[in-house]
Wavefront OBJ file of the C-alpha trace (Angstrom):
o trace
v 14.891 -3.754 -28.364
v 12.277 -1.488 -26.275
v 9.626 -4.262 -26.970
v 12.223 -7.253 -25.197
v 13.143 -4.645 -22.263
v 9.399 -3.999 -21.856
v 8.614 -7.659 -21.475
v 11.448 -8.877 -19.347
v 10.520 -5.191 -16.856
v 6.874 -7.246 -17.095
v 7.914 -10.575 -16.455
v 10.196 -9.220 -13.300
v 7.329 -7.064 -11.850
v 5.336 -10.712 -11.801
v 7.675 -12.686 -10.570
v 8.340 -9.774 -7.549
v 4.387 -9.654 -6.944
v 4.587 -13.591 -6.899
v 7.202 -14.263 -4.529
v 5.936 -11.204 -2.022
v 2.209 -13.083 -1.848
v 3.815 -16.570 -0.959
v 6.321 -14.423 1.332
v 3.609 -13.236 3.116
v 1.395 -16.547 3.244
v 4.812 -18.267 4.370
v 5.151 -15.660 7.209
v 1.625 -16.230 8.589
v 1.749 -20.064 8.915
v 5.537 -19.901 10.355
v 4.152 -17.713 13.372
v 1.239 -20.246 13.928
v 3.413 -23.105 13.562
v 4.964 -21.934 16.943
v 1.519 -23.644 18.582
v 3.334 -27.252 16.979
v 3.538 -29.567 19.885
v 2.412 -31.161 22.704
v 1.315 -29.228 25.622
v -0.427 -29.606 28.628
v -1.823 -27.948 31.983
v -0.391 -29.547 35.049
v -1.934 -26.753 37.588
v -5.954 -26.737 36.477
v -7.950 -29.706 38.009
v -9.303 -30.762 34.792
v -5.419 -31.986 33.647
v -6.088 -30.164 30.200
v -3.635 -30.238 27.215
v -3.600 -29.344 23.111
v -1.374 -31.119 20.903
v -0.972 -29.935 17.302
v 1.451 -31.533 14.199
v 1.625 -29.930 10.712
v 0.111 -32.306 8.340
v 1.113 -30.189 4.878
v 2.807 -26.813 4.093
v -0.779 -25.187 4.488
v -2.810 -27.370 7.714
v -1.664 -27.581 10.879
v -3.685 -30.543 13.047
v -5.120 -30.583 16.646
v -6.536 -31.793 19.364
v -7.703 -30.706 22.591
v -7.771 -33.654 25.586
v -8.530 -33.787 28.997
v -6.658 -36.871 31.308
v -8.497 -38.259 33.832
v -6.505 -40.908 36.085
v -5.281 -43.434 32.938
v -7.711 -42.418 30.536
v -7.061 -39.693 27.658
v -10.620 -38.185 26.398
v -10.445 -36.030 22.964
v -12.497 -33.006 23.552
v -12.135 -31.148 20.443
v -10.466 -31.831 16.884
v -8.783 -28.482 15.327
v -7.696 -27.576 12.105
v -5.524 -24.932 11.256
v -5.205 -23.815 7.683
v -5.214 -21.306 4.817
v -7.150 -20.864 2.281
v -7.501 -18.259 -0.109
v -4.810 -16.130 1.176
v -6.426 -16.135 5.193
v -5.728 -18.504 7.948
v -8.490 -20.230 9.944
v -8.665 -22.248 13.297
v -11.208 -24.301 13.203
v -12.416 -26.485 16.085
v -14.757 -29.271 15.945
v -16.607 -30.717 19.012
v -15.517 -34.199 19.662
v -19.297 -36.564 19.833
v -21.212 -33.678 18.124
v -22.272 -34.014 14.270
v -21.672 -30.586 13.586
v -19.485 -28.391 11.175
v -16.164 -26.706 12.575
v -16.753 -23.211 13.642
v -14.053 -21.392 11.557
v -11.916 -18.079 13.378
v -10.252 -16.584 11.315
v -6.519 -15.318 11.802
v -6.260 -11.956 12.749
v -3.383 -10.377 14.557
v -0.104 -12.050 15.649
v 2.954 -9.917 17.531
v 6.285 -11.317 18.286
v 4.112 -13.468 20.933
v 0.745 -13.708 21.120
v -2.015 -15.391 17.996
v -5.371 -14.136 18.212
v -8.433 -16.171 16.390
v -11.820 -14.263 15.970
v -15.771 -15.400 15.361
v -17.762 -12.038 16.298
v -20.941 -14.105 15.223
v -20.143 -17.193 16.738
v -21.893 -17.071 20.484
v -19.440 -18.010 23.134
v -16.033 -17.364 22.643
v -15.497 -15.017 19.718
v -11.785 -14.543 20.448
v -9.209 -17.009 20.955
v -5.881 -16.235 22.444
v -2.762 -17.627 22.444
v 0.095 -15.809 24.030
v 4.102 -17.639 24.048
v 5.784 -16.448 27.357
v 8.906 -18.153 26.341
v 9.218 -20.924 23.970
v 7.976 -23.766 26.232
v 4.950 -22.214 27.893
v 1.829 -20.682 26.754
v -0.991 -18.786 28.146
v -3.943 -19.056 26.667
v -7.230 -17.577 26.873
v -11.349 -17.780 25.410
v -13.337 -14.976 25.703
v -16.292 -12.986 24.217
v -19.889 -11.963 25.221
v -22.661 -14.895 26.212
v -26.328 -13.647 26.666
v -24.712 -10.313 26.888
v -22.444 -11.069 29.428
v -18.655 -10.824 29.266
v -16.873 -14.482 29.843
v -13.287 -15.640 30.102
v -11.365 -18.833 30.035
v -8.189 -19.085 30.942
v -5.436 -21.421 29.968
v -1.565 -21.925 31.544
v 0.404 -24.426 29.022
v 3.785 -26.204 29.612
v 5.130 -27.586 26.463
v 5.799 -31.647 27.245
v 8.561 -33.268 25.737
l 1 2 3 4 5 6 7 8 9 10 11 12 13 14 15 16 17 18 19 20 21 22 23 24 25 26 27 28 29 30 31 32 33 34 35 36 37 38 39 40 41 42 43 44 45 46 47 48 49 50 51 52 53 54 55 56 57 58 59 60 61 62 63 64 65 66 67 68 69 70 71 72 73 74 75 76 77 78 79 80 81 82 83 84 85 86 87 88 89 90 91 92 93 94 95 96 97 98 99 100 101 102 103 104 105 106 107 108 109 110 111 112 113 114 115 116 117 118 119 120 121 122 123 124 125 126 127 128 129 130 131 132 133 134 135 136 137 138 139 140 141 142 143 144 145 146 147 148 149 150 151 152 153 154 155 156 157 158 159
């Protein structure tokens, strides 16, 4: 009798740690999934925008685009996604042969996602901040040649 109450007191203790650790995973990819859509930024000359569409319970997709009179030109391919138990964003250049630089996930609020590289060179930080649920601000910043920089982004979410 002790032996069956020891190994069902087991067997719940698992299944408690199990469903907290996909909890958790769950909670981190809902709060980036509020980046899913299409937005763009009607008040900077260069007509910027970022649309992104969940592929898979664990990838979220991306792009970054710039329009310019009838033309759309892809700047940058993202990826968001987990793996082992941390989120990453990670961009790739659009016409460059080179690996995505990963950021990993670091600190989300009720609005704001913040992505960090401290080795990468220019930006370590990226920024996402929800003022409402249709616009965003965004930002890139970090040190380049010793020098503070900082890019700033105003998003409407187009439906």
């Amino acid at each position: 009798m002790k032996k069956n109450y020891l190994k069902i007191l087991f067997l719940t203790v698992i299944a408690g740690l199990l469903f907290s650790c996909s909890e958790q995973k769950i909670d981190k990819l809902e709060k980036v999934s509020q980046i899913i859509g299409n937005w763009q930024s009607f008040n900077n000359p260069m007509n910027l925008g970022e649309k992104y569409s969940r592929i898979d319970d664990s990838t979220i997709s991306g792009v970054t685009f710039m329009l310019r009179d009838a033309d759309t030109i892809f700047l940058e391919k993202i990826e968001i996604n987990s793996r082992n138990g941390k989120i990453f964003y990670l961009p790739t250049i659009i016409g460059k042969n080179e690996p995505p630089i990963p950021f990993e996930f670091k600190k989300d609020s009720a609005n704001h996602i913040i992505f960090m590289n401290e080795k990468h060179d220019f930006p370590q930080r990226i920024v996402y901040q929800f003022v409402g649920k249709d616009s965003i601000y965004a930002f890139i910043d970090g040190n380049s040649s010793g020098v503070y920089l900082k890019n700033d982004f105003q998003y409407n979410r187009v439906k």
